[in-house]
Residue, then its C-alpha position, 0 to 999 in steps of 0.5 A: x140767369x146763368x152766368x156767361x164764360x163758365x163762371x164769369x161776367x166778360x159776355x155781358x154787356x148790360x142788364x135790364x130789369x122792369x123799370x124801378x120794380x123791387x125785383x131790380x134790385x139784384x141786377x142793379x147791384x150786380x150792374x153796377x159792381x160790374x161797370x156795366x149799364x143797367x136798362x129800364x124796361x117799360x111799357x111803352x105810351x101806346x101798348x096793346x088793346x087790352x092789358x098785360x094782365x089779361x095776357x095782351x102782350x106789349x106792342x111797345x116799350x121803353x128802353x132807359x139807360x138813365x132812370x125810368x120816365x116815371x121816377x121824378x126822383x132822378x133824371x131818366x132818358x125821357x127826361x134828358x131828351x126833354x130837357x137838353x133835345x133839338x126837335x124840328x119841324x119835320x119831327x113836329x109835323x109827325x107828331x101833330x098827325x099822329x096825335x091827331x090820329x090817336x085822338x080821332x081813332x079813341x087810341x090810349x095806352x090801353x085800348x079795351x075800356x069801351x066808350x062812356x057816355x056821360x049825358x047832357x052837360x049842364x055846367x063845366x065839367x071837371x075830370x078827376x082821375x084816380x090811380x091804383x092806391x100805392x102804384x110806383x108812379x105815385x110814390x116816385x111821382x112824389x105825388x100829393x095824397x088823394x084826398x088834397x088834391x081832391x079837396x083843392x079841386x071841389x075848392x078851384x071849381x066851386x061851380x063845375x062838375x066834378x067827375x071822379x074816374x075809377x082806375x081799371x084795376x080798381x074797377x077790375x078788384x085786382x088793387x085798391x082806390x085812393x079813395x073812400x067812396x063812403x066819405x065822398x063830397x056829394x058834387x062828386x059823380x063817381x064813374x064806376x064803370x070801364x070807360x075809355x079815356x079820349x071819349x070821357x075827355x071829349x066830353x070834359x072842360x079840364x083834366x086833374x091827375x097826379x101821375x097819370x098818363x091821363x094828363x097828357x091824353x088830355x092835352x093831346x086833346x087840347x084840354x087844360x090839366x092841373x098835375x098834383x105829382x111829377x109825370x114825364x109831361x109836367x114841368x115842361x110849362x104846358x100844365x098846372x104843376x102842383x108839384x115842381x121839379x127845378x131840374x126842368x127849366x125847358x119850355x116844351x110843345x105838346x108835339x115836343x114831349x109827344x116826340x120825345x116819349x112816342x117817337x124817340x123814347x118807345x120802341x114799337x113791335x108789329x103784331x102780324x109780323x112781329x118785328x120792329x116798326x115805327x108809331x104809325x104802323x101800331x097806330x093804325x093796328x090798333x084803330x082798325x081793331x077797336x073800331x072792329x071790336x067797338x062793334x061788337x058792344x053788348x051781349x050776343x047770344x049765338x043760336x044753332x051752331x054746331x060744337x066744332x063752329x063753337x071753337x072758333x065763333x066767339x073770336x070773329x064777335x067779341x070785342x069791346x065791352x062784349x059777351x058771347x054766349x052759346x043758347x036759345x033765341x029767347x034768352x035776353x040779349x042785345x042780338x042773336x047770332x046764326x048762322x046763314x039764313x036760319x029762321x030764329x022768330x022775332x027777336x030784337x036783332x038778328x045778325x047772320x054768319x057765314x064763311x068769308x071770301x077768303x076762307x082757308x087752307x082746306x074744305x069747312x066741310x073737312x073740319x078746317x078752320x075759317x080764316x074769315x067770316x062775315x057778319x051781316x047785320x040786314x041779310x045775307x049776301x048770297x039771298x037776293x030776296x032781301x037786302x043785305x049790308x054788302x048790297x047797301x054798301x054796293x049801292x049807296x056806299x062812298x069809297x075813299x082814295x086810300x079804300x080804292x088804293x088799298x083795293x087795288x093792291x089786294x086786287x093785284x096780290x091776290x091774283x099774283x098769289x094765285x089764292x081762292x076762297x078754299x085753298x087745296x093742294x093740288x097737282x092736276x095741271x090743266x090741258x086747255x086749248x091754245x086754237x080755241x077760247x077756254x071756258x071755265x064752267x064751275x060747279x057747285x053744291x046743289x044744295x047750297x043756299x046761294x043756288x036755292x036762294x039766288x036761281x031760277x031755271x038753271x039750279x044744276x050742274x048739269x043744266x049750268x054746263x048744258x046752257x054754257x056748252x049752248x052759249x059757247x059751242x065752239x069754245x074748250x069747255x073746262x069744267x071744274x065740279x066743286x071741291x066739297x062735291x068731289x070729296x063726296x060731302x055735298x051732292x051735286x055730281x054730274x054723271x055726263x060731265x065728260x061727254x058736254x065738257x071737253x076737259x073735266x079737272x077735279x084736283x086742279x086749282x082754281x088759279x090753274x083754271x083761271x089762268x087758262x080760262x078766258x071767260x067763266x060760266x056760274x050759277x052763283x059761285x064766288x069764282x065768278x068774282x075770283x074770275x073778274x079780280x084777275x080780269x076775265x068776262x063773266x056769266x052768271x045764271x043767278x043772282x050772285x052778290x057781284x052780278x048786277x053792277x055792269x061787271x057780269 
């Protein structure tokens, strides 16, 4: 870079550089010709959900002032916790839950290998893991050759099943094996295929690995693992070193070397906030994507959808180990994707898309993007003729403390923000009335599906404000037609408005409403739900989602 000061030095109190990359070197030259410290950067244990070479950028990384963890040639930071460090029970508990945590949530230093299921065991199976031919980690991990290691592992295991694990690269064509798969020994099962790495070790008896970070995924696990190189976690008397390093004479617990690289070793970044964080919050980052993505598995072919909807469909259902793809029901698929309740034949299965309940900043029907959608897999949640996963969810569903809790707290948020479905600017205040009961009656598209779908004698606006002036003769009618209905997208106006209601606000917002209103009238609008988040009685003249439950 350009050199501080005009011309000089004195500004600079270090340099940094990837690890022990070649392109280091003039910054280590110049680092040390200067006095100052050179820093080791790194990718952390726990990176990201897919890898940096697809554009996933890290959510942790390492910062060395000594060497760098996978270079056993030399002392590191890492390595100087391991060897010198005091770790209490305090720090031991953290770390027993965390890896607890990353092996329940399937978690690895990269997170977009899908699960591979290796089929009924019929002897003990061995897991041999290949690494990218010429890696760093291998060299400076003072790694014996592939095919030794290998060679000993047929030889130690005469009666097991040996697996041997492709690397991802490999997989990929962006580096070469370390093996020849025509000069194989016949025992080995190679798994050429994407796979993520707790699942496969789930389903094996012992790990061999020279340097991977594999090996110690495999004792987090609880498996047994055999090491023909120097990783950070060998040498520590926890694995079958094939490969010493005398300088490493501590005796270390699998929550000892988990907390010295995971806990004091990486530094951690929060994807939604971008700032500095602790383990646990990537940890849970990460499970809540992958079990998101994990849905999504297989081949989805969205049927119907307009050119603007293309734009932004694909990253609501992509995930692991998935395709989507824009065409006709009848093309081979895993499911058909479309949109609301579109009729598309008979295929395998059909999943159903719509707006979420927290949309957007602006009107879909004003070309704004959605924020949230659903994807329902049974039905839709606005058509009460049939089932639909949020009705089965409502009744035979199970909620957790911590789903209650965290309910709770967006239940509160939500209300306190003031936030709806669509979220407009307006400016209209709300007169209201402080001698009588404010009634919100809310108006609708009256075309929409939810009111084709989901009423039966009141399918109007002028009918819904008619029966609620009826229900309600004394009460501050407050009517607010729909948003898409003012703008003139949809139908739906109602010439008399003004003479069944005592206040007609078009531009007002829905939290404006709702904080006047002490009771809310609907056909099947989400303002209903909106309206008992924050507290208020509820009537509803259709079937709506939330209606049913003792609520309305």
């Amino acid at each position: 870079g350009e050199r501080a000061g005009g011309g000089g030095w004195s500004g600079v109190e270090g340099m940094g550089g990837g690890g022990r990359k070649n392109t280091t070197g003039r910054a280590r030259r110049s680092a040390a010709r200067l006095g100052r410290p050179f820093l080791a950067l790194e990718d952390g244990c726990l990176r990201s959900m897919g890898r940096g070479k697809h554009g996933h950028a890290p959510w942790s990384i390492v910062v060395d002032d000594l060497g760098i963890y996978y270079d056993a040639t030399r002392t590191s930071r890492l390595e100087h916790l391991l060897q010198f460090g005091t770790f209490g029970g305090a720090e031991c508990r953290r770390a027993r839950r965390a890896i607890e945590h990353l092996v329940e949530a399937n978690l690895s230093k990269y997170n977009h290998a899908p699960d591979f299921d290796l089929g009924p065991a019929t002897s003990r199976r061995v897991l041999v893991v290949d690494q990218s031919d010429g890696d760093l980690s291998l060299t400076l991990g003072r790694a014996r050759p592939f095919d030794a290691m290998l060679r000993d592992t047929l030889e130690e295991h005469p009666d097991a099943e040996i697996l041997l694990k492709t690397h991802p690269d490999a997989l990929a064509g962006r580096a070469r094996s370390s093996f020849d798969p025509a000069r194989l020994d016949p025992r080995v099962r190679v798994l050429g295929a994407p796979a993520s790495p707790q699942h496969l070790i789930a389903q094996v008896d012992h790990v061999v690995t020279r340097t991977s970070q594999f090996g110690f995924e495999a004792l987090m696990a609880g498996r047994s693992v055999t090491l023909h190189g120097a990783p950070f976690h060998g040498g520590w008397g926890l694995t079958d070193d094939r490969v010493s390093v005398p300088r490493r004479t501590a005796r270390r617990s699998v929550e000892e070397i988990f907390a010295a690289a995971y806990l004091r070793y990486a530094r951690y970044v929060d994807p939604e906030t971008e700032q500095r964080c602790e383990l646990e919050t990537v940890i849970e980052r990460l499970a809540l994507q992958r079990r998101l993505q994990e849905r999504n598995r297989g081949t989805t072919v969205a049927v119907g959808f307009s050119r603007w909807k293309q734009s932004f469909v694909p990253a609501f259902v992509s995930g692991i180990g998935s395709t989507v793809r824009f065409g006709a029901a009848t093309e081979r698929a895993d499911r058909v994707l479309v949109w609301g309740t579109r009729e598309v034949g008979e295929p395998a299965q059909v999943w159903r898309m719509e707006d979420g309940f927290l949309r957007s900043v602006g009107l879909g029907s004003d070309l704004h993007a959605p924020s949230s959608l659903v994807v329902d897999r049974v039905g839709m949640y606005y058509d009460p003729r049939t089932p639909s996963e949020l009705e089965a969810l409502l009744q035979q569903g199970a909620f957790s403390e911590d789903e209650l809790r965290r309910a709770r707290v967006l239940r509160g948020r939500i209300a306190a923000s003031g936030l709806s479905k669509y979220n407009p600017t307006t400016a209209q205040r709300v007169r209201g009335n402080a001698e009588r009961d404010v009634v919100l009656v809310v108006g609708q598209v009256e075309d929409d599906a939810s009111i084709r779908l989901g009423c039966v004698d009141v399918r109007t606006n002028e009918a819904l404000l008619t029966e609620a002036r009826a229900a309600r003769p004394d009460a501050h009618l407050l009517y607010k037609p729909h948003p898409d209905v003012v703008s003139g997208n949809r139908i739906g106006a109602v010439g008399a408005a003004a003479q069944i209601a005592d206040e007609v606000v078009a531009d007002a917002s829905l939290a404006e409403c709702l904080h006047h209103a002490a009771e809310v009238h609907t056909m099947t609008s989400l303002v209903g739900f909106e309206a008992l988040l924050r507290g208020l009685r509820v009537v509803v003249y259709g079937q709506p989602f939330y209606a049913g439950w003792g609520l309305t």
